[in-house]
PAKEMI-774322 format. One record per residue: residue number from 1; x, y, z negated of N, C-alpha, C in turn. Coordinates in nm, 2 decimals, padded with zeros to 4 digits, always signed. Layout:
[NUM,[X,Y,Z],[X,Y,Z],[X,Y,Z]]
...
This chain:
[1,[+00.08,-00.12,+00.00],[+00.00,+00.00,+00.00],[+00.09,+00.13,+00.00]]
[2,[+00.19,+00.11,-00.10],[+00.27,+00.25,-00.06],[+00.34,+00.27,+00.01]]
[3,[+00.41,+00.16,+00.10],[+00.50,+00.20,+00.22],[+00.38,+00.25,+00.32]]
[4,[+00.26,+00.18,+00.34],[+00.14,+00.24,+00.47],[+00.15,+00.37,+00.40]]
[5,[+00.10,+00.45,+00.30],[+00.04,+00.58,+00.23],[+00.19,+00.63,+00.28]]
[6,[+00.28,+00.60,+00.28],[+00.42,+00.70,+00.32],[+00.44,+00.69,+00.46]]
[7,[+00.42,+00.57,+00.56],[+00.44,+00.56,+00.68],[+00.29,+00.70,+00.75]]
[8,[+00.22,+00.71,+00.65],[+00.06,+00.79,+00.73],[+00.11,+00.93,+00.68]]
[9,[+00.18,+00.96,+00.60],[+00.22,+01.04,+00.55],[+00.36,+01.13,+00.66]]
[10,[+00.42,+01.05,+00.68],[+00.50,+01.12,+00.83],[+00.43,+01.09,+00.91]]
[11,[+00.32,+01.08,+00.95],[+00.33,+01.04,+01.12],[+00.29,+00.92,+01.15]]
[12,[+00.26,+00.81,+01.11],[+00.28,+00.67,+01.12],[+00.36,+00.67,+01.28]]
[13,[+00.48,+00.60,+01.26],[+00.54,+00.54,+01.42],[+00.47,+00.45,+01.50]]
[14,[+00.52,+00.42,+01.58],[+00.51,+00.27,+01.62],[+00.63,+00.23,+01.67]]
[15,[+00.64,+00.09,+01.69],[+00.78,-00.01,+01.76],[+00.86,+00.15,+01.82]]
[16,[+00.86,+00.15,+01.93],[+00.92,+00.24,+01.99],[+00.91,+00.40,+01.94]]
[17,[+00.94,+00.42,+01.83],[+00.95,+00.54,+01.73],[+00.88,+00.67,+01.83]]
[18,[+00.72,+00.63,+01.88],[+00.62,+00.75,+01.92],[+00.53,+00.73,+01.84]]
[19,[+00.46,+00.87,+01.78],[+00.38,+00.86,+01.74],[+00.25,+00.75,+01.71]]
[20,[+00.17,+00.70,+01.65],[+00.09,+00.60,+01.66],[-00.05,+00.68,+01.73]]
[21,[-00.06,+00.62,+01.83],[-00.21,+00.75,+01.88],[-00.32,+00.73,+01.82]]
[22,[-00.35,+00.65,+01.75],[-00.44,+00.62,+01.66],[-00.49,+00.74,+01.55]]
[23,[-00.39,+00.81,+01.53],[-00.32,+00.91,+01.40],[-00.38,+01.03,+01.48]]
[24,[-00.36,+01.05,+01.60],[-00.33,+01.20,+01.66],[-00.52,+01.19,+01.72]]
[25,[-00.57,+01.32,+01.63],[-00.70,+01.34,+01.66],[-00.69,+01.43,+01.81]]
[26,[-00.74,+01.39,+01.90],[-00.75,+01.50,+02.06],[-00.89,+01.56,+02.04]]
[27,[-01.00,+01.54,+01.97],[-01.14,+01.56,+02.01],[-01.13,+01.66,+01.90]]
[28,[-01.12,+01.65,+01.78],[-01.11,+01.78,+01.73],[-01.26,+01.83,+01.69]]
[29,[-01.34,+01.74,+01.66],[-01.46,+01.74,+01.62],[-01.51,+01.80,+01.53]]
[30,[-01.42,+01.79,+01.40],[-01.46,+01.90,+01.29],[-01.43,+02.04,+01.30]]
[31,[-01.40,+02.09,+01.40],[-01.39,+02.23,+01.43],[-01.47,+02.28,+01.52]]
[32,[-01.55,+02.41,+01.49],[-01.63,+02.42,+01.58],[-01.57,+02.48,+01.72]]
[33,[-01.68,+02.51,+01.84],[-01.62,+02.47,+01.99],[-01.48,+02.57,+02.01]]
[34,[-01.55,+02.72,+01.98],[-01.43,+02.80,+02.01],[-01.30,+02.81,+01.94]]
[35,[-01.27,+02.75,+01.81],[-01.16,+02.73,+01.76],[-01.10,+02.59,+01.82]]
[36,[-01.16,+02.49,+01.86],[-01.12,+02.39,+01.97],[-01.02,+02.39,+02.03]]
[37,[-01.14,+02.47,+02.11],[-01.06,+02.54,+02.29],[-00.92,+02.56,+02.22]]
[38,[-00.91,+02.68,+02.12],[-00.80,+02.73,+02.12],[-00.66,+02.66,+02.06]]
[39,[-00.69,+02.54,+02.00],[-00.61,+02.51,+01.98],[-00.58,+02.39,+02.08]]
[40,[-00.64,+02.35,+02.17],[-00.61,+02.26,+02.29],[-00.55,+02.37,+02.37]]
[41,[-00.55,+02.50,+02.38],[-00.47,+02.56,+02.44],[-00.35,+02.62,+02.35]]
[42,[-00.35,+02.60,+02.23],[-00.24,+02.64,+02.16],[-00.14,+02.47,+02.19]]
[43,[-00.17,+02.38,+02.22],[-00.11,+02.21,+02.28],[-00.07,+02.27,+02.38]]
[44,[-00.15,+02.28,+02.45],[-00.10,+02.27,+02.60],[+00.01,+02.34,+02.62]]
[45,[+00.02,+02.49,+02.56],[+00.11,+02.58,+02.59],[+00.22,+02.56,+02.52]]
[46,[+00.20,+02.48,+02.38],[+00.37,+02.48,+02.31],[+00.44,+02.33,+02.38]]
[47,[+00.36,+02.22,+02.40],[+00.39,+02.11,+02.53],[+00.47,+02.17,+02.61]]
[48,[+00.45,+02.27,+02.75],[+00.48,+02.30,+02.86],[+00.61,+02.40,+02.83]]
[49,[+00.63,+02.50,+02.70],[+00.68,+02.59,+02.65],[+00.78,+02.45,+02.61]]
[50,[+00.80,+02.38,+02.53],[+00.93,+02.28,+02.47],[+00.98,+02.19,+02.60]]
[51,[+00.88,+02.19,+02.68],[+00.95,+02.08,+02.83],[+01.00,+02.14,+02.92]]
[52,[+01.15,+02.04,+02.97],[+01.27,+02.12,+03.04],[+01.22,+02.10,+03.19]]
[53,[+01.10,+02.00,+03.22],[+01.07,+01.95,+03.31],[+00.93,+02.00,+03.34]]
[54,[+00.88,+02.06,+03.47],[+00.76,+02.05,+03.46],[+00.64,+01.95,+03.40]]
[55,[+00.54,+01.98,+03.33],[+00.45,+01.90,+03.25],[+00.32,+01.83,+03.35]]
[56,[+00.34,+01.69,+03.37],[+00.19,+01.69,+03.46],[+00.08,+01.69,+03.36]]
[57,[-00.03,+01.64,+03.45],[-00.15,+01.65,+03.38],[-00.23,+01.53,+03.32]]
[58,[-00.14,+01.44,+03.38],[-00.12,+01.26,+03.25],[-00.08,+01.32,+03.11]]
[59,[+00.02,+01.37,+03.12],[+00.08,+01.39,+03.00],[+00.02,+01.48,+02.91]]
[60,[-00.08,+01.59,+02.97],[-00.14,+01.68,+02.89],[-00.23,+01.62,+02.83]]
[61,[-00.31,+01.53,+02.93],[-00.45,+01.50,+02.85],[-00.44,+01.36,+02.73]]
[62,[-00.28,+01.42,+02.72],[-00.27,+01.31,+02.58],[-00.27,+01.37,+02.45]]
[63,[-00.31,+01.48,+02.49],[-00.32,+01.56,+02.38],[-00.46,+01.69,+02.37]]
[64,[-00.52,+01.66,+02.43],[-00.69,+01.71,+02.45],[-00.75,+01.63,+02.43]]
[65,[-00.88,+01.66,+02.41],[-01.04,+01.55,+02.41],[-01.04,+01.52,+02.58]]
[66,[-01.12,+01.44,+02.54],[-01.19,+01.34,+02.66],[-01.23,+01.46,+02.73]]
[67,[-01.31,+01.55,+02.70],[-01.41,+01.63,+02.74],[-01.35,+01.77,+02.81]]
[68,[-01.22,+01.78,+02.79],[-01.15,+01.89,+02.78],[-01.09,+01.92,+02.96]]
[69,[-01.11,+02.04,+03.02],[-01.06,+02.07,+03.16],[-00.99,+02.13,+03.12]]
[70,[-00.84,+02.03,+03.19],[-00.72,+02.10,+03.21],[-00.67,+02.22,+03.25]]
[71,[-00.74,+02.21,+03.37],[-00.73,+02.32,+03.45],[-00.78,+02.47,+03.41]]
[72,[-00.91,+02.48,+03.35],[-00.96,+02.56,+03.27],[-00.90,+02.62,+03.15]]
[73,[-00.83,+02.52,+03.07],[-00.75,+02.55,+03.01],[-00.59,+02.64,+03.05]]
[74,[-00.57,+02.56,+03.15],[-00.45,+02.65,+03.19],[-00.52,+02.78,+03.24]]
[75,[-00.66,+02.79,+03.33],[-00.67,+02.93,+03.34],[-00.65,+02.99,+03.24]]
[76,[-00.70,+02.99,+03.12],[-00.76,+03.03,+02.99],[-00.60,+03.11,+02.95]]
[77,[-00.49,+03.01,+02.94],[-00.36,+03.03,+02.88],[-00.28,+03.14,+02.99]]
[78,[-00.31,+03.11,+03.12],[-00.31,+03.22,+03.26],[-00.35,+03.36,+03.23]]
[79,[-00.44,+03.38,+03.17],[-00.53,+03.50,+03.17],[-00.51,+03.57,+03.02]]
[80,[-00.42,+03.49,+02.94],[-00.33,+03.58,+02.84],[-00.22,+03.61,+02.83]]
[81,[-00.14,+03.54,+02.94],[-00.01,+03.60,+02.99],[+00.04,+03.70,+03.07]]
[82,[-00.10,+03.76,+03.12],[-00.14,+03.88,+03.20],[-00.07,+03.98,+03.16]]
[83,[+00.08,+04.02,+03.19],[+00.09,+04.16,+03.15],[+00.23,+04.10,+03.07]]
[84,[+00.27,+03.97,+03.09],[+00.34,+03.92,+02.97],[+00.50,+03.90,+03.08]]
[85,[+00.62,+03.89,+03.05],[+00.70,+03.87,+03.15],[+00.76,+03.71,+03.24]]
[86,[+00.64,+03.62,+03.19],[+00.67,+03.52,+03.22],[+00.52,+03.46,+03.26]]
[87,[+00.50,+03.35,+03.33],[+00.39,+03.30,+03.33],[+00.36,+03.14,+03.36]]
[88,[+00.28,+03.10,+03.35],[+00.23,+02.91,+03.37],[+00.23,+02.89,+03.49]]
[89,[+00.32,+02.85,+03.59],[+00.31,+02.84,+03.72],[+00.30,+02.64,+03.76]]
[90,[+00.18,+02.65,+03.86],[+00.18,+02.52,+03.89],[+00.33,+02.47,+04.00]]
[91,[+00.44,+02.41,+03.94],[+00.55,+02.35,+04.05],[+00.55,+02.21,+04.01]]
[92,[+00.61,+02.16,+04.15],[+00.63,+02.00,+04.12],[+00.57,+01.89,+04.03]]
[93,[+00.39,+01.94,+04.07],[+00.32,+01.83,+04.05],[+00.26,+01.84,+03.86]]
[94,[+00.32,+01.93,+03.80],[+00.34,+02.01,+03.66],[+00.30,+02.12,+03.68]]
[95,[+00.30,+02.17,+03.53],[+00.32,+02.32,+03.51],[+00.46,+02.32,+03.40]]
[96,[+00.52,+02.48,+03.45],[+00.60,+02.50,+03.35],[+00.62,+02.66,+03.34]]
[97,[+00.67,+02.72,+03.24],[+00.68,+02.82,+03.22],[+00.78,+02.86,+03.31]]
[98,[+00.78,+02.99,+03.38],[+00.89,+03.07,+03.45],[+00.83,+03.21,+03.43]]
[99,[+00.97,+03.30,+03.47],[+00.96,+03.43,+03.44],[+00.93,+03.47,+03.55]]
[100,[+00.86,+03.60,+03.53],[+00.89,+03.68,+03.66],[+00.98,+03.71,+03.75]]
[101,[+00.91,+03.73,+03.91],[+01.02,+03.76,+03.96],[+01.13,+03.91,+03.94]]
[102,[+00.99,+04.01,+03.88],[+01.05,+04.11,+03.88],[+01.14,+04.15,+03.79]]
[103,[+01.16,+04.01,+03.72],[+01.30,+04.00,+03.58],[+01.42,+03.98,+03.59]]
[104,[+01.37,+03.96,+03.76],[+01.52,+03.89,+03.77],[+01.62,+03.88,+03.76]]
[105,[+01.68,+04.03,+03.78],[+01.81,+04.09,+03.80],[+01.81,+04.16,+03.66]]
[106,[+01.72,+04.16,+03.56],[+01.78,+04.16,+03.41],[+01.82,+04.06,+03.37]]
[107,[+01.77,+03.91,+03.35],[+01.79,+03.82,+03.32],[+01.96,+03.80,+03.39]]
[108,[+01.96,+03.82,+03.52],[+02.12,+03.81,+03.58],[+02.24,+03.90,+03.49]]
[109,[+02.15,+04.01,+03.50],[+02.27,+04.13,+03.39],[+02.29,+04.07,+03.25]]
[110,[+02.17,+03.97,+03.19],[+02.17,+03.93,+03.08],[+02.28,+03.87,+03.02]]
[111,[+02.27,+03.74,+03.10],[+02.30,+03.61,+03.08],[+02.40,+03.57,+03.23]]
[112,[+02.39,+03.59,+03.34],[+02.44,+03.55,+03.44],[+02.33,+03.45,+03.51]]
[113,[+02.35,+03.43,+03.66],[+02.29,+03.30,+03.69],[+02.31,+03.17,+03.67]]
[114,[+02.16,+03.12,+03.66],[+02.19,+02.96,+03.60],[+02.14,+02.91,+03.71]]
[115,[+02.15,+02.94,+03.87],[+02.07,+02.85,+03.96],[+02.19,+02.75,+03.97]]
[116,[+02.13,+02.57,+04.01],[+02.23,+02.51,+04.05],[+02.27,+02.53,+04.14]]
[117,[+02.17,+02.54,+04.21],[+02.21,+02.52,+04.39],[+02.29,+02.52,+04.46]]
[118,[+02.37,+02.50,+04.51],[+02.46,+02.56,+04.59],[+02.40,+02.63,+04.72]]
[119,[+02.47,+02.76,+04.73],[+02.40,+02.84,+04.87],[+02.41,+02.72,+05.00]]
[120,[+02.32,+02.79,+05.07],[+02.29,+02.67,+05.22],[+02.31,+02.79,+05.34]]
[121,[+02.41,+02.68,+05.39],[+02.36,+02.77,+05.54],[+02.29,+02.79,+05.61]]
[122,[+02.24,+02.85,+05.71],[+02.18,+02.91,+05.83],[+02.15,+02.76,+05.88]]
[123,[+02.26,+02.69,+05.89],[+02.21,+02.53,+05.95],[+02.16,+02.47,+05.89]]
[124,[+02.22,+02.39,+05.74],[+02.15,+02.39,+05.65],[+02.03,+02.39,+05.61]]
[125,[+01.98,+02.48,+05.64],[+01.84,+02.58,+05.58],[+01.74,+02.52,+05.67]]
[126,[+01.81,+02.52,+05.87],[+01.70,+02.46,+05.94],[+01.66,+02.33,+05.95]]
[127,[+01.82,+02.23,+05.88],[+01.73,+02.10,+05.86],[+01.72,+02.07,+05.76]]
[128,[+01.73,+02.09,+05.63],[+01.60,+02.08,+05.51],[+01.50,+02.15,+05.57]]
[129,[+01.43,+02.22,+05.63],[+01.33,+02.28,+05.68],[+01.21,+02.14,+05.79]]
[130,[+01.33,+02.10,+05.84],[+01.26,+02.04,+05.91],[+01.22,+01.86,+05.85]]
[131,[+01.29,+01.85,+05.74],[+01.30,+01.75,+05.69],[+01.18,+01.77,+05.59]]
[132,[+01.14,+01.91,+05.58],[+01.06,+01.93,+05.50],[+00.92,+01.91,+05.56]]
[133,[+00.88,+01.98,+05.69],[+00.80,+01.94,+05.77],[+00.77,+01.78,+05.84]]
[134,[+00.87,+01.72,+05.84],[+00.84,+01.62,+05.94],[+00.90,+01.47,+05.84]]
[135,[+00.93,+01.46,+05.73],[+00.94,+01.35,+05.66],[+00.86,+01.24,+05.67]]
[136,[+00.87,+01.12,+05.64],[+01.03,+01.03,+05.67],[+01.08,+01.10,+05.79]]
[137,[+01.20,+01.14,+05.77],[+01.26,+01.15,+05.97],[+01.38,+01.13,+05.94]]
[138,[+01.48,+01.06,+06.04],[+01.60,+00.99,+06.04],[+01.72,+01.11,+06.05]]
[139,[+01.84,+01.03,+06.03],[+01.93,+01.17,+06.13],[+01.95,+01.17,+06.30]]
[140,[+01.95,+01.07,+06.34],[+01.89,+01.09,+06.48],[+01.80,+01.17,+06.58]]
[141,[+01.70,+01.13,+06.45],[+01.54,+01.22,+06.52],[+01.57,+01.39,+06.47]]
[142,[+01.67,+01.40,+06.38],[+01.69,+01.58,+06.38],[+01.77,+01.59,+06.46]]
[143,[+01.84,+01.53,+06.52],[+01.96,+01.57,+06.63],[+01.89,+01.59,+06.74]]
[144,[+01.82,+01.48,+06.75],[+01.71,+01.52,+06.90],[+01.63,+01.61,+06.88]]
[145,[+01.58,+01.68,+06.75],[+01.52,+01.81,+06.74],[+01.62,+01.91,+06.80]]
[146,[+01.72,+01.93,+06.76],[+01.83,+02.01,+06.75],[+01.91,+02.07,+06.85]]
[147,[+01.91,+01.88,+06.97],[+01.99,+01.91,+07.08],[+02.13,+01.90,+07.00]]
[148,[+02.17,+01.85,+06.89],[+02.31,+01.87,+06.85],[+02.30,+01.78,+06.72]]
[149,[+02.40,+01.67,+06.76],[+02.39,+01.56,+06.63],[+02.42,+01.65,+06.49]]
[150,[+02.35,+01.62,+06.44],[+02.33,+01.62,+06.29],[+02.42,+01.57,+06.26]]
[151,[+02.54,+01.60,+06.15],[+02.65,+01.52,+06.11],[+02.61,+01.47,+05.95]]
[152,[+02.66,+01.38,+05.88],[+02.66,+01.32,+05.80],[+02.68,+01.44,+05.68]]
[153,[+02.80,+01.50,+05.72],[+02.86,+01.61,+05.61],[+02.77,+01.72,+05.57]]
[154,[+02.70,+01.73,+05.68],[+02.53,+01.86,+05.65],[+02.46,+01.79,+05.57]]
[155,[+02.40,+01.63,+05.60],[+02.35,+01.55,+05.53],[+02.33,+01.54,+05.41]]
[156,[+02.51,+01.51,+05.36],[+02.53,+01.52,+05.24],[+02.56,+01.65,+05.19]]
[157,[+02.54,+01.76,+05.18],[+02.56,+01.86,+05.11],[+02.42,+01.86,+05.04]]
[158,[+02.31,+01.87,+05.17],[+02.17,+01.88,+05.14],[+02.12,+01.77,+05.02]]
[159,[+02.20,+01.67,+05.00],[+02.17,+01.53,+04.92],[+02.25,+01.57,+04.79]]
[160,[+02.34,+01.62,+04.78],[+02.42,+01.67,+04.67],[+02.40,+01.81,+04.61]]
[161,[+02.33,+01.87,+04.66],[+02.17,+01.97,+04.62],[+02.06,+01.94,+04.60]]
[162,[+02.03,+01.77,+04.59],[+01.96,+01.76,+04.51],[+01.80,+01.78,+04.58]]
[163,[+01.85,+01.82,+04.68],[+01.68,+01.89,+04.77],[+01.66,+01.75,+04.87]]
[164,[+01.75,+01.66,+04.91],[+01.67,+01.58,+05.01],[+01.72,+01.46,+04.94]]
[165,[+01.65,+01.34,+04.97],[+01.70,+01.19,+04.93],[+01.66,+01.09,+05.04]]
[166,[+01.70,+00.94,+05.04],[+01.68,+00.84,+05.09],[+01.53,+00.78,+05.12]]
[167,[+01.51,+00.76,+05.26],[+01.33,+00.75,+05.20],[+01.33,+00.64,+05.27]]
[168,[+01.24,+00.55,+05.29],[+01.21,+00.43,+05.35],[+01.29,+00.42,+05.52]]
[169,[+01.36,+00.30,+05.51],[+01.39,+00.26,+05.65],[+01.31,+00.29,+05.78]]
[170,[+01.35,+00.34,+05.87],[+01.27,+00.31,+06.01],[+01.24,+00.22,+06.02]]
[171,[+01.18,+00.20,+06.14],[+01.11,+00.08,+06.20],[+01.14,+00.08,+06.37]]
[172,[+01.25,+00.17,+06.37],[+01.31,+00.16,+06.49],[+01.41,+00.11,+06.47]]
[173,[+01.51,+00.09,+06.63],[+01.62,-00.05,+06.58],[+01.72,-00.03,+06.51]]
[174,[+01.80,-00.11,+06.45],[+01.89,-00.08,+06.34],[+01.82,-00.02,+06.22]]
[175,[+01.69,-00.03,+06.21],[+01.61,+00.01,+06.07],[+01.73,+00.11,+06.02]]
[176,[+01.75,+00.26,+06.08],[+01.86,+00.37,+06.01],[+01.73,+00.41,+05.88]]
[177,[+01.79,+00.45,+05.80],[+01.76,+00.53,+05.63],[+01.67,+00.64,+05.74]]
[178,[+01.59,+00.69,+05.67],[+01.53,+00.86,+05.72],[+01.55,+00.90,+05.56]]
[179,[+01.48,+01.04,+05.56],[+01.53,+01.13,+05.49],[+01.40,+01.19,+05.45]]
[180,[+01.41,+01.23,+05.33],[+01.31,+01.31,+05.23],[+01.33,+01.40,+05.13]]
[181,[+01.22,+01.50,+05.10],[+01.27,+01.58,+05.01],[+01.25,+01.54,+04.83]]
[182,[+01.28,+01.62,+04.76],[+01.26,+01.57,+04.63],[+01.22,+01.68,+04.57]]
[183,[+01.15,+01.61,+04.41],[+01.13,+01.70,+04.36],[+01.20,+01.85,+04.32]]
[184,[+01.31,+01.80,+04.32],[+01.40,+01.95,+04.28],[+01.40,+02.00,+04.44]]
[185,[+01.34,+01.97,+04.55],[+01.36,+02.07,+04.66],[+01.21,+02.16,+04.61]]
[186,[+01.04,+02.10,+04.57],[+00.95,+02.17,+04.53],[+01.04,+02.27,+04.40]]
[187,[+01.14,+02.26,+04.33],[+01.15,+02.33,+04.24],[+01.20,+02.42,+04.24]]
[188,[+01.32,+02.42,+04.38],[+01.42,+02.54,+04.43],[+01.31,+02.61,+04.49]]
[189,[+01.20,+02.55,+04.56],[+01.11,+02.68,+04.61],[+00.98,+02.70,+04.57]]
[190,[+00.98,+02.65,+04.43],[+00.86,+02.68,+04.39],[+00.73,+02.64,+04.43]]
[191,[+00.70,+02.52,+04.48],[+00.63,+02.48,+04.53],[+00.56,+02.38,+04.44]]
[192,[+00.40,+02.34,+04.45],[+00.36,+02.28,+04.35],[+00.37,+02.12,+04.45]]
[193,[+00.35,+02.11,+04.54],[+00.32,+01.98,+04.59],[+00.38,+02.02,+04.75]]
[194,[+00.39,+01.92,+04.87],[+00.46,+01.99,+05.02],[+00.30,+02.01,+05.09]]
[195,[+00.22,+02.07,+05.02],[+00.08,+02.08,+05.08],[+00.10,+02.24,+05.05]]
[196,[+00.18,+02.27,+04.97],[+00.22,+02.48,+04.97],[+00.34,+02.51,+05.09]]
[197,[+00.33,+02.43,+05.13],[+00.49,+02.47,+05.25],[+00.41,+02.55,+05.32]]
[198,[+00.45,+02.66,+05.38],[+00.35,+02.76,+05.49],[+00.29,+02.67,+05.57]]
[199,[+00.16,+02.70,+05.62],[+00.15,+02.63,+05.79],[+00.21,+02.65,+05.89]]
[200,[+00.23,+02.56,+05.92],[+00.30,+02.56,+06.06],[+00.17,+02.65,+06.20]]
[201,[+00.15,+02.67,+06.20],[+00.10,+02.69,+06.26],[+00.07,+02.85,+06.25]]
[202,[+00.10,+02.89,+06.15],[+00.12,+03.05,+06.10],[+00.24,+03.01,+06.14]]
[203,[+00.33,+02.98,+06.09],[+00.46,+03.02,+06.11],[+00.49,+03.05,+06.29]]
[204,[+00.41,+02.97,+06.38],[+00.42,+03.03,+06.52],[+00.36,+03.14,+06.53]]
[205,[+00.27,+03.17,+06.45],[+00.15,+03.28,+06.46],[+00.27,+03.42,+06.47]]
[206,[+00.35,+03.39,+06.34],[+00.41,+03.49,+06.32],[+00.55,+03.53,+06.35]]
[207,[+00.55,+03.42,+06.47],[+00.67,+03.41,+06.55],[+00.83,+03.40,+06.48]]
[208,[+00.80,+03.33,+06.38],[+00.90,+03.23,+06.26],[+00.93,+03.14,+06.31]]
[209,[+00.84,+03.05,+06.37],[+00.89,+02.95,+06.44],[+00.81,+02.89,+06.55]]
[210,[+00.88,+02.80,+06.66],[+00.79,+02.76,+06.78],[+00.85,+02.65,+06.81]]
[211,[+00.72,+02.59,+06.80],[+00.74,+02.41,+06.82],[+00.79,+02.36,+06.93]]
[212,[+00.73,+02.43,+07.04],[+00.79,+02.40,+07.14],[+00.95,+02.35,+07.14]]
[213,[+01.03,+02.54,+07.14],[+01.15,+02.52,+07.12],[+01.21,+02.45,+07.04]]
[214,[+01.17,+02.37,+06.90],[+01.24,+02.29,+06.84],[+01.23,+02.12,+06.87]]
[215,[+01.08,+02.11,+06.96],[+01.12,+01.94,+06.97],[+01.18,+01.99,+07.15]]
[216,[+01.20,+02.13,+07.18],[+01.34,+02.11,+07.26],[+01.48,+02.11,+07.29]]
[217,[+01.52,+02.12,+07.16],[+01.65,+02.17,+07.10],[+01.67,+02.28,+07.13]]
[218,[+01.58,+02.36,+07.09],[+01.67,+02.54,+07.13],[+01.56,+02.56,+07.02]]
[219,[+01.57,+02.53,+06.89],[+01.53,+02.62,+06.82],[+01.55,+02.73,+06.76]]
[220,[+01.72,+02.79,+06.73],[+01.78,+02.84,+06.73],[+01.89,+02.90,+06.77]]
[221,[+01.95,+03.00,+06.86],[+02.11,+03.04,+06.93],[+02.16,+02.98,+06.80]]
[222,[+02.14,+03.07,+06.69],[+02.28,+03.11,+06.55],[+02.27,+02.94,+06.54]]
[223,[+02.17,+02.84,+06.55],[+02.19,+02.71,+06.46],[+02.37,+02.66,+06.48]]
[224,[+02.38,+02.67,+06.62],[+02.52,+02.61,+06.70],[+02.60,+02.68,+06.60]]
[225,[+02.64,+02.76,+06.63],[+02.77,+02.87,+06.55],[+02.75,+02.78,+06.40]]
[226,[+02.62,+02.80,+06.32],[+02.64,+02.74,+06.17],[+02.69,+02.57,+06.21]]
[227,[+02.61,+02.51,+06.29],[+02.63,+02.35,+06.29],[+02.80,+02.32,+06.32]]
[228,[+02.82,+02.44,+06.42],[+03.02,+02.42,+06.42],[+03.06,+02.46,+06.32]]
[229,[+03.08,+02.53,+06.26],[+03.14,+02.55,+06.14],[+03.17,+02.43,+06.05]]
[230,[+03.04,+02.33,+06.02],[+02.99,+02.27,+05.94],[+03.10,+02.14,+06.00]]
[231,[+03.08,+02.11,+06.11],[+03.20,+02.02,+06.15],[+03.29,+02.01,+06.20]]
[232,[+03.38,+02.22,+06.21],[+03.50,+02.22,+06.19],[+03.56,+02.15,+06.06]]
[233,[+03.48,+02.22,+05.94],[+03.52,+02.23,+05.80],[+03.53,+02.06,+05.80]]
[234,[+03.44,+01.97,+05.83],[+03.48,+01.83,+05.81],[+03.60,+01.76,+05.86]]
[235,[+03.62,+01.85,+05.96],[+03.75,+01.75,+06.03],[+03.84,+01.79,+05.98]]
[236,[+03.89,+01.93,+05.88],[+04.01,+02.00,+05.83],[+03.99,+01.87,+05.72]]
């Protein structure tokens, strides 16, 4: 009896030292509705606020009632940050806190930059772009976008940035690897899912890009100039 009365007393664990969910009330029944609300949005927000990782929405509703919209709730926590220098931005399938953009360049004078990234080039830029649009695609099939083989060394930079990875085999001969983006590519651009990537189809509108020219390899003069560079630097 008194090791249970001390085990209910922290927390009761379980095997794998997580909380016992049995313990953790989500419905919150003895409170009336509006103090509720607020404390499922006082969860949600210090949740998302302690995670280094965006928060999905499995993970939230492990800590709300059954009855409870997430979504609502994030408006609710939306609509008091109003005015505040940071806000609940839906990226990569989560939410997580980020500042404004207009903080930027204090936070830079602050502290310095903490982006990993390494800068991308001009080349770079247009095939993660296209890898972004046209996934699974091989390195082959960007080279015939391109009119100019795609080298391994562009490849890997974009893969050691963390923005593209290995994605299912073709089904053409030699089954070559194609290529995909990853979550950390939604997170370098802020994107909640690849359903926020502009339309294509705007993007012709607004003469950013044209399809045409890209499944004829002339999507770009400058691409050439960046794509040599990319495999001078390899052969030094």
């Amino acid at each position: 009896m008194a090791e249970r009365a001390a085990r209910r007393r922290n927390g009761e664990r379980g095997g794998e030292g997580r909380p016992n969910d049995g313990l953790f009330d989500r419905e919150l029944d003895h409170l009336p509705a509006e103090a509720r609300w607020r404390e499922w949005m006082h969860r949600v927000e210090a949740t998302i606020f302690a995670a280094s990782e965006p928060v999905g929405r499995e993970t939230l509703a492990r800590i709300v009632g059954k009855s409870c919209s997430i979504d609502l709730l994030i408006d609710d926590i939306r609509e008091e940050l109003r005015g505040r220098p940071y806000d609940l931005v839906a990226v990569a399938g989560g939410w997580k806190h980020l500042t404004r953009p207009a903080y930027a360049d204090a936070i830079r004078a602050a502290v310095g930059s903490s982006e990993k990234a390494a800068a991308l080039t001009q080349a770079e830029v247009l095939v993660l772009m296209c890898i972004a649009y046209f996934q699974p695609i091989t390195r082959a099939e960007l080279s015939s976008f391109f009119g100019k083989e795609i080298s391994r060394d562009l490849i890997g930079q974009l893969r050691g940035a963390g923005l593209i990875a290995s994605g299912p085999r073709s089904p053409t001969p030699g089954a070559p690897y194609t290529y995909v983006t990853t979550k950390d590519f939604l997170l370098e651009f802020g994107l909640d899912t690849l359903r926020d990537l502009p339309d294509f189809e705007a993007l012709e509108d607004a003469g950013l890009l044209s399809k045409e020219k890209l499944l004829a390899g002339d999507i770009l003069p400058e691409f050439a100039g960046g794509q040599a560079d990319v495999d001078a630097n390899s052969e030094g």
